[in-house]
N, C-alpha and C positions, 0 to 999 in steps of 0.2 A: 330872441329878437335882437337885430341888429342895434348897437348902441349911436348910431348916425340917423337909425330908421326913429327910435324913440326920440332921440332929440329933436326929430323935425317935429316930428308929433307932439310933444312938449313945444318946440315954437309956435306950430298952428295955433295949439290952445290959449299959449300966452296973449301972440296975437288979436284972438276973438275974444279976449277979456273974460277968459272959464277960468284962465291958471292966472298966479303973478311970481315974478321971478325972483326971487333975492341972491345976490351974491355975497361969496364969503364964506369963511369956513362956518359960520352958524346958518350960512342960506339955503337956498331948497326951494320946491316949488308948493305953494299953497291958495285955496279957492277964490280968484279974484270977486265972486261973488257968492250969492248964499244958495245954497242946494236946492231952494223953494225955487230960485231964479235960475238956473240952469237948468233945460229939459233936453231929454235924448234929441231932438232934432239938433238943438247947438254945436252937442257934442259930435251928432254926425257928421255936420255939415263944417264944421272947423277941420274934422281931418278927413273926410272924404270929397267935401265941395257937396254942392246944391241937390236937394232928391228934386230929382225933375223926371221927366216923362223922356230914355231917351232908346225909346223901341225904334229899331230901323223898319221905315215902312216899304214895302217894294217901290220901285216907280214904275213897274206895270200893272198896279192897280187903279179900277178906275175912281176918280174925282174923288165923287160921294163915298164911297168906301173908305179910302184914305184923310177922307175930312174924320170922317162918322170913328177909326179907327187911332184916328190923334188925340179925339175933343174926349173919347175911353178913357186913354191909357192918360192924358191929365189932368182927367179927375180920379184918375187911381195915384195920380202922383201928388195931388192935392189932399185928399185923404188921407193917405201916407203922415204927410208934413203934420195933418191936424193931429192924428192920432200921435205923433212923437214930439208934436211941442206939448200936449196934455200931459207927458208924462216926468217930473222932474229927480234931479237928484232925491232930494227929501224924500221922495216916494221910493226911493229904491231901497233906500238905507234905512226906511222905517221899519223899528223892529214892531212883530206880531202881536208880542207883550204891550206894545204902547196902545194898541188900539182896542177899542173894544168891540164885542158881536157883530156891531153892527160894520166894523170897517170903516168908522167916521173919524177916526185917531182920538177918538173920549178917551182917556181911561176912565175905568170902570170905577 
């Protein structure tokens, strides 16, 4: 990966307040906020931009069709969003040891 292309990416993130910046020979980038508070939607939408709905629809389709085939595809873009704000850092990094049978994060 391009070392201009990461740093943008590392600015995005700085930006939407996921990363924070330190300079200096002791600095580096570290989690502006806490894993619980960061879900995959942030982190897509910080360097990708917005999960929106954006199917080209013909414009020779008629009216209703292309009403009927927008109000679809954003609620599949709405779902989308709900499903990946549900999901946060914390949950990714959760090791399988910490949780118990049930997958409630008890330990046992």
């Amino acid at each position: 990966m391009p070392e201009r292309f990461l740093l943008q990416i590392l600015r995005n993130l700085v930006s939407h307040g996921i990363l924070e910046s330190t300079r200096g020979v002791e600095g580096g980038y570290s989690l502006g906020r806490s894993p619980k508070d960061i879900s995959l939607l942030d982190l897509i939408e910080a360097v990708g931009g917005p999960v929106v709905s954006t199917l080209p629809i013909h414009d020779g389709l008629p009216a209703e069709l292309k009403l009927k085939l927008e109000r679809t595809f954003s609620g599949v873009a709405e779902h989308t969003r709900r499903e990946l704000r549900a999901v946060t850092l914390a949950h990714l990094v959760l090791v399988e040891d910490d949780c118990d049978a049930d997958g409630d994060g008890q330990q046992s």
